[in-house]
N, C-alpha and C positions, 0 to 999 in steps of 0.2 A: 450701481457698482457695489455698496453696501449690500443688498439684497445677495447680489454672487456672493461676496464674500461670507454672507451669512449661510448659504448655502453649503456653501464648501465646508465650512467647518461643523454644520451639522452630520455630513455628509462622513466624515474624515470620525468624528466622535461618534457616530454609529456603527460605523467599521470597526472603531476598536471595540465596540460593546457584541459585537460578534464573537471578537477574537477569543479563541478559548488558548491558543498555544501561541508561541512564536519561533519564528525558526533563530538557535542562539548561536550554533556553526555551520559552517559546512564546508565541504572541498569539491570537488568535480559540479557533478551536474545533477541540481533534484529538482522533479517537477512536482505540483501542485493540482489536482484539477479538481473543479466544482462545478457541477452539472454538466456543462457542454464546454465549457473555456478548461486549458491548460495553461499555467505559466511557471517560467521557471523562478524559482527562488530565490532569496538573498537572504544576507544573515541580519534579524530585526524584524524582518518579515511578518508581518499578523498570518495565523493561518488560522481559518474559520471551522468554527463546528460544521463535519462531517466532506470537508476537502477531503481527498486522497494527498498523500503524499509518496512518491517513487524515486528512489534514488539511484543513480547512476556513479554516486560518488558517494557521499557518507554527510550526512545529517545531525545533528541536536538538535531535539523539540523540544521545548520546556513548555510546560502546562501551566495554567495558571493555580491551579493546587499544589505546583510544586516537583510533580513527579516530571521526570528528566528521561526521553526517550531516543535509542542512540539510533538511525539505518544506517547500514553498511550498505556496499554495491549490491544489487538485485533487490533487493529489499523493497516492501510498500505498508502503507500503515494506513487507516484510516484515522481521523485526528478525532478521536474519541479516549477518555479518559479508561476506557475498561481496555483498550488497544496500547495504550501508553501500559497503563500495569503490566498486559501481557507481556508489554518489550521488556519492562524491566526484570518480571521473572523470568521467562527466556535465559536474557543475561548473566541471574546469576544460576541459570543453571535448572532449574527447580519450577520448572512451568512450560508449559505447549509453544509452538509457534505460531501464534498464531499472528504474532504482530508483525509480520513479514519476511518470515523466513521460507523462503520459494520453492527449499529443496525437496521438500515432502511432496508439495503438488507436484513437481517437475517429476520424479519418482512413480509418483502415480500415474501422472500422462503417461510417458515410458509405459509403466506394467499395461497399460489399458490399450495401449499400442497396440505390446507385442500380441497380447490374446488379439485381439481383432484380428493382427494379421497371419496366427497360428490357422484360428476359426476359418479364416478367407482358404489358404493354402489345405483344409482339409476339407473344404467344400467343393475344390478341383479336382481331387483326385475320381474318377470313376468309380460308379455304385459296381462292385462285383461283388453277389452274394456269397454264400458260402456255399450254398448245397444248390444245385437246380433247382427253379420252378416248374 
């Protein structure tokens, strides 16, 4: 019985020496995944270097250096310190998106779309030359 329980708390104290963030709010629904597992999150939450984080709801990650990372709905982050910076410049304005803001990509699918399907509908129409052969 001692041996579990010494297990367990190695177990529990090696999880947190992963943890590089924790999740400190949240509202709706944000998941988590790492490698092959996804799970959804709570507030307190350890999240490990290089989880995804995605939110359906909206987020606080705090990092253990301190930098403070907000998701809104759509939004994904990966829990990296140079993704946390990102979010925070983002926020005030003065930096890329790159810490999860979707609309750009989503933009570009769109544009990548539509030429594909301009490309396809001029591929249909019939070769008619200009002059005879």
């Amino acid at each position: 019985m001692k041996q579990l329980a010494l297990a367990l708390a190695l177990t529990a104290a090696t999880g947190a020496a992963f943890a590089q963030a924790n999740i400190t709010s949240m509202t709706g629904m944000v998941t988590m995944s790492t490698g092959n597992q996804m799970v959804s999150v709570t507030p307190g939450m350890a999240v490990p270097t290089g989880a995804n984080l995605v939110a359906t709801g909206s987020a606080t990650v705090t990092f253990a250096s301190g930098c403070v990372a907000v998701l809104t709905a759509g939004q994904s982050m990966p829990a990296t310190e140079a993704a946390c910076q990102a979010n925070v410049a983002a926020r005030a304005g003065q930096g890329s998106n790159f810490a999860g803001n979707s609309n750009l990509l989503i933009g570009a699918g769109v544009a990548g779309g539509l030429a594909v399907a301009y490309k396809v509908k001029e591929n249909r129409k019939p070769n008619n030359p200009i002059s005879p052969s």
